[in-house]
C-alpha positions in Angstrom: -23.9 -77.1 -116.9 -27.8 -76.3 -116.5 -29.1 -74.3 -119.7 -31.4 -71.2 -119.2 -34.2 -73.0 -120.3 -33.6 -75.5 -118.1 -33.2 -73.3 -115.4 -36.6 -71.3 -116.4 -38.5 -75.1 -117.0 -37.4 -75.6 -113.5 -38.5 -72.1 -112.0 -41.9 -72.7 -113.8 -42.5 -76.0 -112.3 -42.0 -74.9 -108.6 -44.2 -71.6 -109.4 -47.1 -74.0 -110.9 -46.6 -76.2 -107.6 -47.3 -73.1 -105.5 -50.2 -72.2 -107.4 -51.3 -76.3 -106.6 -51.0 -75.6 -103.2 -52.4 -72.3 -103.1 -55.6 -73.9 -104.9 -56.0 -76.8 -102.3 -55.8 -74.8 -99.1 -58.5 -72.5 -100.2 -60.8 -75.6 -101.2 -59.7 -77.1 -97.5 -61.2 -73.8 -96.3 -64.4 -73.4 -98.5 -64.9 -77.4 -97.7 -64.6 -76.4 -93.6 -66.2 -73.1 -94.5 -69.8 -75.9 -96.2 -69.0 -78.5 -93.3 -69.8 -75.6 -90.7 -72.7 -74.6 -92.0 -74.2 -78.3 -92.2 -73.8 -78.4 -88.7 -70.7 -81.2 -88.9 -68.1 -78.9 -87.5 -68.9 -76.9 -84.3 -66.0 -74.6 -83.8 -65.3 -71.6 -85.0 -63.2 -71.5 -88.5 -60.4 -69.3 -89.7 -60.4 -69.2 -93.6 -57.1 -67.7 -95.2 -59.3 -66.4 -98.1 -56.8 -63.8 -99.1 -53.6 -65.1 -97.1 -52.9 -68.5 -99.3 -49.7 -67.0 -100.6 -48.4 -66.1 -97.2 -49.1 -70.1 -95.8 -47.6 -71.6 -98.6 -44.8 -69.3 -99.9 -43.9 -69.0 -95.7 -44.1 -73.3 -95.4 -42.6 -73.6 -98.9 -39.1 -71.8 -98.1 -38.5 -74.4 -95.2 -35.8 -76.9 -95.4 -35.5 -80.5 -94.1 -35.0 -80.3 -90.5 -36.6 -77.0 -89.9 -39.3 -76.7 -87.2 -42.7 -74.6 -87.7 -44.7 -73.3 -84.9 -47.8 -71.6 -85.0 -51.6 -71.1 -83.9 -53.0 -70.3 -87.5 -54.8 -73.4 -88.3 -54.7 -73.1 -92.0 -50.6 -72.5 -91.6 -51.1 -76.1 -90.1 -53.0 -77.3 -93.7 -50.1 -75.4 -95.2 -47.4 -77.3 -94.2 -49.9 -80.9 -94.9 -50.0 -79.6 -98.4 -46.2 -79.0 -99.1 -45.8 -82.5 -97.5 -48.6 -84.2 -99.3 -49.9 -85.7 -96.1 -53.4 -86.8 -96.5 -55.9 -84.2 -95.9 -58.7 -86.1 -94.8 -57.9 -87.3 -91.6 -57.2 -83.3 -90.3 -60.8 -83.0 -91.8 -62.1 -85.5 -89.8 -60.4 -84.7 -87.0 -62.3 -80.4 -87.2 -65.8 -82.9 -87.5 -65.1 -84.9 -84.7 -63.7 -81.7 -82.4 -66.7 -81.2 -79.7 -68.5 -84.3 -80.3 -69.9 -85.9 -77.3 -68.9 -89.2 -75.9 -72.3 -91.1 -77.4 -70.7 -90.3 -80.6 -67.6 -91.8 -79.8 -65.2 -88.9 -79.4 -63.4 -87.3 -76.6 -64.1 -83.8 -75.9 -60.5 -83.5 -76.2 -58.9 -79.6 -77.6 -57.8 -80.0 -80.9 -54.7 -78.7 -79.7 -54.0 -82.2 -77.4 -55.1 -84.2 -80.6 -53.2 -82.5 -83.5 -50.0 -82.6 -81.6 -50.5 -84.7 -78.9 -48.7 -82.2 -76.2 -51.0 -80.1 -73.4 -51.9 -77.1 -75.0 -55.2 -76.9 -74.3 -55.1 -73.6 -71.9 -52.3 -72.0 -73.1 -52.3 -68.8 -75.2 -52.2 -68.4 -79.0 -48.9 -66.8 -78.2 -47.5 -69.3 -75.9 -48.3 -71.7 -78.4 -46.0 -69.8 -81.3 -43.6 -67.8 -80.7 -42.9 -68.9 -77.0 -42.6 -72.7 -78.2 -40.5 -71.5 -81.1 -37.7 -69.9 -78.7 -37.5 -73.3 -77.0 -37.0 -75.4 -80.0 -35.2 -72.7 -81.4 -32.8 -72.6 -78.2 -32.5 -76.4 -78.2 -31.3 -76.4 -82.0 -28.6 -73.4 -81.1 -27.0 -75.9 -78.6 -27.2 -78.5 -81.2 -25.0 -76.1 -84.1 -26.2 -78.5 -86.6 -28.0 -75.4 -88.6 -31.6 -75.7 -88.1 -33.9 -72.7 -88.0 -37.4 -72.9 -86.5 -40.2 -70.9 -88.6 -43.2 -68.8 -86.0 -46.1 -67.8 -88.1 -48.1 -65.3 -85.9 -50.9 -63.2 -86.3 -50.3 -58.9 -86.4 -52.3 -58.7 -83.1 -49.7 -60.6 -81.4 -46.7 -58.4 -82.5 -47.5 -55.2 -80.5 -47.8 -57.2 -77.4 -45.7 -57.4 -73.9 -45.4 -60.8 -74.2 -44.0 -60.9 -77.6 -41.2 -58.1 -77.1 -40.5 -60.8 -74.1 -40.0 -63.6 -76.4 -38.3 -61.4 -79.2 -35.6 -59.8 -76.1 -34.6 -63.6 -75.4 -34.2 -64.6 -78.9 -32.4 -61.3 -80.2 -29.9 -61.3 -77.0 -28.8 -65.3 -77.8 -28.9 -64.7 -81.6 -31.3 -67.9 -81.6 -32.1 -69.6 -85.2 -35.6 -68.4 -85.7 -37.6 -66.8 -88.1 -40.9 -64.5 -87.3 -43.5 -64.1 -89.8 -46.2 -62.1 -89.6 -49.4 -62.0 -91.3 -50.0 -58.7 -91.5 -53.6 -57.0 -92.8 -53.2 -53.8 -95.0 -54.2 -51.0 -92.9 -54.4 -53.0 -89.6 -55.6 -50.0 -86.5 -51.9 -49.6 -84.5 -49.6 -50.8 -87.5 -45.7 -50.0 -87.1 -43.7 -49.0 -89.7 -40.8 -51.0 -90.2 -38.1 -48.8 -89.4 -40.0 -48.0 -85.9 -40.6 -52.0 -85.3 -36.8 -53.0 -86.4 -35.6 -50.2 -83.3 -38.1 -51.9 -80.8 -37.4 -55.2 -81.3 -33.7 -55.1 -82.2 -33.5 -57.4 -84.9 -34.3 -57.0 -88.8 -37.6 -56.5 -90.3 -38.4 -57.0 -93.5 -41.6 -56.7 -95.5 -43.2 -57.9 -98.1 -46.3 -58.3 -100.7 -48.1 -61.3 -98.8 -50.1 -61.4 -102.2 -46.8 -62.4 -104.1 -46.6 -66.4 -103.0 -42.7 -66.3 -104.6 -41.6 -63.3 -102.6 -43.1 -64.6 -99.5 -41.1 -67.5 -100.0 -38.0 -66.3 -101.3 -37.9 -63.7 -97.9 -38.9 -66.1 -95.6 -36.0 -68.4 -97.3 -33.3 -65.6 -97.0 -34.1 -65.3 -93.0 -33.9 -69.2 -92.9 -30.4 -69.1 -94.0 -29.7 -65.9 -91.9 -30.6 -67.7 -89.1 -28.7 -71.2 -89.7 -25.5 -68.6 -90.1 -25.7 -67.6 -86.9 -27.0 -63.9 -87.8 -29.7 -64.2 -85.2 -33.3 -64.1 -85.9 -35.8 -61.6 -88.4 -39.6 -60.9 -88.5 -41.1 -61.1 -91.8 -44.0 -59.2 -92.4 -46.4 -60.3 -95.2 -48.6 -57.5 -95.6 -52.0 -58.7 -97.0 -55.9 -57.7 -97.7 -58.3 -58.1 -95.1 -60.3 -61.1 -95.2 -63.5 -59.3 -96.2 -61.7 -57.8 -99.2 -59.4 -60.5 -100.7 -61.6 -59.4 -104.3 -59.6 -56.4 -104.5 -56.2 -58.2 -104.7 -56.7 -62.1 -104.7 -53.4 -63.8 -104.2 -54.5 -67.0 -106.7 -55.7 -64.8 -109.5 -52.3 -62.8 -108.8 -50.2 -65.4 -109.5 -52.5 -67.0 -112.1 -52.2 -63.6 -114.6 -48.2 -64.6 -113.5 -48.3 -67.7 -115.0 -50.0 -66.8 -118.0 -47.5 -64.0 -118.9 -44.8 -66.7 -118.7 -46.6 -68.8 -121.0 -48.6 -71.5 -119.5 -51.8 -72.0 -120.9 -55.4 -71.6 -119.7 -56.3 -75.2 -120.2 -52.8 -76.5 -118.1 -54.3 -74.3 -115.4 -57.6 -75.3 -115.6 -56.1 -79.0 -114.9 -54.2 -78.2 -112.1 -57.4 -76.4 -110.2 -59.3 -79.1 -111.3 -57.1 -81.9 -109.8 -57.0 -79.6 -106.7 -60.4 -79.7 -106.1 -60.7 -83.6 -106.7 -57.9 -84.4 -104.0 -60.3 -81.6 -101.8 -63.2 -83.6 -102.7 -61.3 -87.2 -101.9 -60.2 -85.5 -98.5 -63.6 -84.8 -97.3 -64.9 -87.9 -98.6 -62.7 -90.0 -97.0 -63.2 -87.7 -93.4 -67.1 -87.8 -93.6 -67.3 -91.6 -94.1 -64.6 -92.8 -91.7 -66.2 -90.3 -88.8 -69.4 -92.5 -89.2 -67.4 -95.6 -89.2 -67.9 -96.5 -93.0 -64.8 -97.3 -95.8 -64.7 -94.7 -98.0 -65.6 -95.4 -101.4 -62.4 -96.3 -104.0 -62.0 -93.4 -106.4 -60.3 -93.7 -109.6 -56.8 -91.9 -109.2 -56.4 -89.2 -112.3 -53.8 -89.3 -114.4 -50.3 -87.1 -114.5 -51.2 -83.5 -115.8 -48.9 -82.7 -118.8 -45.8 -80.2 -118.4 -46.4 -76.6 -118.7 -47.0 -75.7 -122.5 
């Protein structure tokens, strides 16, 4: 039988793994944030400062088998994180979007590239929630239990289209899961209660600052959907991008980790090693875009347990 303290090791382990991820994706986006500005990347780019918890905790709670849709590029870097996929060639790939053909890349929508389907004109929408009914329809015929996860923006929630999708999947009780990112004191927000009646299925909110109750809600609608209960919306309500100071998610759950003992210097090595495999990432993007190996760099070693 597991002790408590093993059982409290364990808990600490996966909340310092969040906090790893959390760390990374908003290095990915200060790295895109510096690779715009030198001129390397010519599209626009969405930083989650402020929504890291929602990504990670949303990406975190799914299971093998489970499907993600979405149009939020740095969900997208979420879910490479949680896998530890390499970062560098979805990097490269932002650099090499809009480069002309003497360069020796297509003009091709990152879209077409990422997942290799023609999404190229379609709408944010059509690429989320309307894709997730589909895969989410095609794993109801299948009964073997798998839920597909849609991570949309607030905007999208008040519109036509979406009460459309939400009708379809409420009416066939389809495996899927809604999450929302929700900005506090977004112009036309719902309340819940008022949003739950429209839509016809359960909504349920919560602190999009708090990476381990975004994860832990997202997880209990993943297993309400695999039992047939039909689908939910999740909303993670979280500051606007222009004020993540006031409540950052990362020092949030940093102060966490203190109070449950880990020390300063343990977290000082895991943001550290964060910011190397950032480093590494863009490294390896910048030289292979010019056609160049990227330089071998000494691997660090295993950061010790929590103290």
């Amino acid at each position: 039988m597991t002790s408590t303290t093993e059982q409290s090791t364990a808990l600490l382990s996966e909340q310092l793994e969040l906090y790893r991820r959390m760390w990374v994706l908003r290095l990915v986006d200060m790295a895109l944030q510096d690779l715009r500005i030198d001129g390397l990347i010519k599209d626009p780019v969405q930083a989650a400062f402020g929504q890291e918890a929602v990504a990670i905790g949303a990406t975190a709670a799914m299971r093998p088998g489970d499907a993600l849709t979405t149009s939020i590029p740095h969900v997208l870097h979420a879910q490479q994180i949680g896998l530890a996929m390499p970062l560098g060639p979805s990097i490269g790939e932002q650099i090499g979007a809009g480069r002309d053909a003497d360069c020796g890349y297509e003009e091709t929508p990152r879209e077409v590239k990422r997942g290799g389907e023609l999404w190229s004109s379609a709408s944010a929408l059509q690429r989320s929630a309307l894709r997730a009914v589909g895969q989410a329809y095609a794993n109801w015929l299948s009964e073997e239990g798998r839920v597909t996860l849609c991570v949309i923006g607030e905007h999208e929630v008040n519109s036509a289209d979406f009460a459309e999708v939400v009708n379809a999947a409420v009416l066939w009780r389809l495996p899927v899961v809604f999450v929302v990112e929700n900005s506090r004191g977004a112009r036309g927000e719902i309340e819940d209660g008022v949003l739950q009646e429209l839509l016809g299925m359960p909504v349920w909110s919560v602190d999009g600052n708090e990476v381990g109750a975004v994860r832990n809600s997202v997880a209990s609608a993943l297993r309400r959907a695999s039992a047939d209960e039909g689908p939910t919306l999740v909303r993670a309500v979280t500051n606007p991008f222009n004020n993540v100071g006031k409540v950052d998610p990362l020092v949030t759950t940093r102060d966490h980790l203190i109070a449950s003992g880990v020390s300063d210097a343990h977290l000082y090595e895991v943001e550290r090693r964060a910011r190397y495999l950032v480093a590494e990432a863009e490294v390896f993007a910048k030289a292979t875009l010019v056609g160049q190996a990227p330089e071998s760099v000494r691997q660090p070693e295993e950061w010790p347990a929590a103290s």
